[in-house]
N, C-alpha and C positions, 0 to 999 in steps of 0.2 A: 159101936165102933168109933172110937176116933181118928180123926185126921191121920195119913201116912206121916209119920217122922222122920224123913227121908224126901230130898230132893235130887233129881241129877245138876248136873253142872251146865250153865249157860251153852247153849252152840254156838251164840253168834255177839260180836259188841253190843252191849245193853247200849250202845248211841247208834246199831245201824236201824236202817230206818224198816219199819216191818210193813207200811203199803208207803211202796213209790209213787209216783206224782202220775204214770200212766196207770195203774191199778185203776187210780184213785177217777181217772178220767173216764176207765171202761164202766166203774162200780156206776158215777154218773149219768151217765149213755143207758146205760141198765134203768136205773131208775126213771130215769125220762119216760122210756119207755113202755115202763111196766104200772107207771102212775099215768100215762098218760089221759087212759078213758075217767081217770076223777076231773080232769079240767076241760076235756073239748064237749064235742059234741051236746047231747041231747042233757047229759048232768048240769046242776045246779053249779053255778062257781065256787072254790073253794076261798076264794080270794075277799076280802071285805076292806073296810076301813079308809077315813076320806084320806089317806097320804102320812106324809111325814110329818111328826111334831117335833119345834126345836125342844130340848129339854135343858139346856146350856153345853157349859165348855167345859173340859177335863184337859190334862194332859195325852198326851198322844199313846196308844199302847200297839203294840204288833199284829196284826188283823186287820185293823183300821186302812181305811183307803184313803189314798192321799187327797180326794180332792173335799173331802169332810175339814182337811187343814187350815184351821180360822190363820191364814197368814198376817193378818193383821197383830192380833194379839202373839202370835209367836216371835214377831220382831221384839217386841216388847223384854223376854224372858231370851232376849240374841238365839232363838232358836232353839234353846235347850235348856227344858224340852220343847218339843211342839207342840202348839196345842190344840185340841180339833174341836170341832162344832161337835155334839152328840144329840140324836135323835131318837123317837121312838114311832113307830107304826104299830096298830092297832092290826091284830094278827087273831086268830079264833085257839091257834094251841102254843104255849111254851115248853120245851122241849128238854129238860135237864141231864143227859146221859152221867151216871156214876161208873166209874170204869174201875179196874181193880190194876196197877203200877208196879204193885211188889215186884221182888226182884225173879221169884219164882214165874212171874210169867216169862220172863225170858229165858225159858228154859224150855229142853226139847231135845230131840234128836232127829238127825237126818236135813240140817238147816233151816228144822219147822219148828216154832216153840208157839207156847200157847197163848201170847201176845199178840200175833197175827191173827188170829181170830176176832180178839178183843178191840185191836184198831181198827178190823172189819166194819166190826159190828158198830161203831162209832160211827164211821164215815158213812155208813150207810142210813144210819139212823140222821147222820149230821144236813147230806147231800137231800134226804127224804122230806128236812125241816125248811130245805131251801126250795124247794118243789113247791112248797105250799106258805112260801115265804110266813113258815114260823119263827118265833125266837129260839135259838139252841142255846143251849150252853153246856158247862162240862166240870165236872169234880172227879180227882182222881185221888185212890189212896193208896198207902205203902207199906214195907214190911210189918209195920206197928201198927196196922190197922187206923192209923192216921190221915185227916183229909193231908193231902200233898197239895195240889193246884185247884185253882177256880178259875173259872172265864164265866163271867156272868151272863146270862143268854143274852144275845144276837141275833139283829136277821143278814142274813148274807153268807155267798160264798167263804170268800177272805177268811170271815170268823171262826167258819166252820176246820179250814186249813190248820189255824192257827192253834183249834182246841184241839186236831188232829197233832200238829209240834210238840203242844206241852205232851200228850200222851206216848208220844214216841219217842222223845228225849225224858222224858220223868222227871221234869222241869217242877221246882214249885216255885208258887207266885208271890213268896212272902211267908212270914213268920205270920202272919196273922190267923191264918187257921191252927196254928202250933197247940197241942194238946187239948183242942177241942175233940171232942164226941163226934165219932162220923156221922150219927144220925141229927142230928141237933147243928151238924156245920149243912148238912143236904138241908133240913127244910131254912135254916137261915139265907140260902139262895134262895127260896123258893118266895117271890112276893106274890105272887095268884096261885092259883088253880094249875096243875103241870104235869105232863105224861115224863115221868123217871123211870125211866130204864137201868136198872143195877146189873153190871155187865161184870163176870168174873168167873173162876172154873170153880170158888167156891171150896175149894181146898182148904181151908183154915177150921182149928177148932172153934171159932166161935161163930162160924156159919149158924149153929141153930141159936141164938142169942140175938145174930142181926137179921135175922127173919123175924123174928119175936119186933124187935122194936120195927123195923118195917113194915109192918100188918098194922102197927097205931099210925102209921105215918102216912099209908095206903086211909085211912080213914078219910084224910083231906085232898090229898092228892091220889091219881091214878099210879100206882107204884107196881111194877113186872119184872123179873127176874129174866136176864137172858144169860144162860148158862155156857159159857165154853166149852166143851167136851175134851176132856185131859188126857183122855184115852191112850192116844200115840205118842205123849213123850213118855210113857213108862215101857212102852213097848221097845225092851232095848234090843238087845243085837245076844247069841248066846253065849255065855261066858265058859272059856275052858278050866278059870277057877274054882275049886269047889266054894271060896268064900270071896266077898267081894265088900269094899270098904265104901261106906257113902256116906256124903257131907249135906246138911241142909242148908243152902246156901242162905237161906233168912235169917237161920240161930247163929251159922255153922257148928252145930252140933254132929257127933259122926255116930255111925251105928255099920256092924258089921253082919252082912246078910246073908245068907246059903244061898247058892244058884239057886233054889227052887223058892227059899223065899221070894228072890229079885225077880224070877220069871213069873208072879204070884200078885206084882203091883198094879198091873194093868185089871187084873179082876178087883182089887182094893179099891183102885181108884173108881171104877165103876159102881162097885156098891155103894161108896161114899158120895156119889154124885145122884144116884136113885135117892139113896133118903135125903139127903137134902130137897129133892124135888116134890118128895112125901109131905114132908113139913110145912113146905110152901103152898103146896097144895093145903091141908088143915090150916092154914094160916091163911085162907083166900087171897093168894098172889098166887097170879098164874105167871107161868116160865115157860121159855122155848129156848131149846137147845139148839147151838151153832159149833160148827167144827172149822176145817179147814177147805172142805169145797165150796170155791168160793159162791158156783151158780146157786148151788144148794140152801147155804147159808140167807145168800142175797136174797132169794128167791122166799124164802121162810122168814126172812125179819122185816125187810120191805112191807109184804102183805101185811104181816101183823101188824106194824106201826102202822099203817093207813087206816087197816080198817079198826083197829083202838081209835086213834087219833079222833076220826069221823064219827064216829060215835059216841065220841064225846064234845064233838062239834054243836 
């Protein structure tokens, strides 16, 4: 079976935001709580490293907290840009989340689209990295199967927001990743050893192709699929047409479908998502699927990122 050829139409502005800034506070609160017996009591600390190393100065970029701002040398350049002291801390995991940007994630019905998942699952991943003050970072890619943005891992809040913006606005950070290889632009972030998480609903024909090079790239780094589950934006409303016209909003290419075709997508999308999880499977990448409840979700990707993480501590 190949990929459905068929998209619905966005529900919502590809610019509104898909976790709000309270979401994002309760996902927090959540975490605190559910990592908390890795840091107190009778466990070993997660925490190592003597402190902060200077590594030099760059230009300023969004993330960055102002008081890293070498004001000295910014006078210099009148301010603009600014330019900040940059640092590194000695951390036990780096954390690199690959998120899937196409335009298809924002898409959905009932004001749900399958990009709320996917920023879920970042922030949760991102917030989890701050727990245990790892580096995070973040590569996203787009219709064309293209990296779009990089934010190179960080430790902190701030950075974690920030790689949280680019994915919610589908922001890219430059032409420099421009017609690079997406698997060859991931391990070029990667300078150590790094728990990647490829986060997407995995809908595209060439899913079994980027599974295949992921399982060589899983060879040096920890590499896991966490899957979307696409289920409910096919699940449309019943149509009193007997035929109905649909746009792929990535090609837009059209194809016209029978009511019972269109009532028929949501079992596609399902079988298309089982083998994909097949092949990962034969490919030794293990996957866990994530929806739209958020406890559920939080609750299922949290755990598994700690006790990955930790066992590869």
């Amino acid at each position: 079976m190949s990929a459905p050829a068929t998209r619905l139409d966005p529900s919502r502005d590809s610019q509104g935001l898909l976790v709000p800034l309270s979401e994002i506070a309760e996902i927090e609160l959540f975490i605190m709580k559910r990592m908390k017996e890795f840091t107190l009591g009778d466990h070993a600390s997660v925490f190592k490293g003597p402190g902060f190393n200077f590594v030099g100065i760059r230009d300023w970029e969004p993330g960055d907290r102002m008081s890293s701002v070498d004001w000295a040398q910014s006078s210099l350049t009148n301010f603009s840009p600014l330019v900040t002291r940059e640092f590194e801390q000695d951390s036990n995991a780096t954390v690199v989340v690959v998120a899937d940007a196409s335009s298809s994630t924002r898409c959905g019905v009932g004001g749900a689209v399958v990009g709320q998942a996917i920023a879920r699952a970042v922030a949760t991943a991102g917030l989890s990295a701050v727990l245990f003050q790892d580096l995070f970072g973040l590569m996203t890619f787009d219709d064309r199967f293209r990296p779009l943005a990089a934010a190179r891992p960080r430790i902190g809040k701030p950075h974690v927001l920030y790689c949280l913006h680019l994915y919610q606005r589908r922001q890219s950070t430059g032409d420099a990743l421009e017609g690079t290889d997406l698997v060859d632009a991931i391990a070029g972030q990667l300078r150590r050893t790094s728990l990647v998480p490829i986060v997407s609903d995995f809908i595209f024909a060439r899913a079994p192709d980027l599974i295949q090079s992921l399982s060589a790239l899983n060879a040096q780094h920890d590499v896991f699929l966490v899957m979307a589950d696409a289920r409910f934006a096919y699940r449309v409303p019943a149509m009193a047409d007997g035929w109905i016209q649909t746009v792929d909003i990535e090609t837009g290419a059209t194809a016209t479908l029978s009511r019972r075709e269109l009532s028929q997508l949501t079992a596609r999308i399902e079988s298309w998502q089982d083998q994909v999880a097949a092949l990962a499977k034969d490919a030794g990448l293990d996957l866990v699927r994530v929806g739209l409840d958020r406890w559920e979700m939080e609750t299922a990707l949290a755990s598994f990122v700690a006790e990955r993480r930790l066992r590869k501590v």
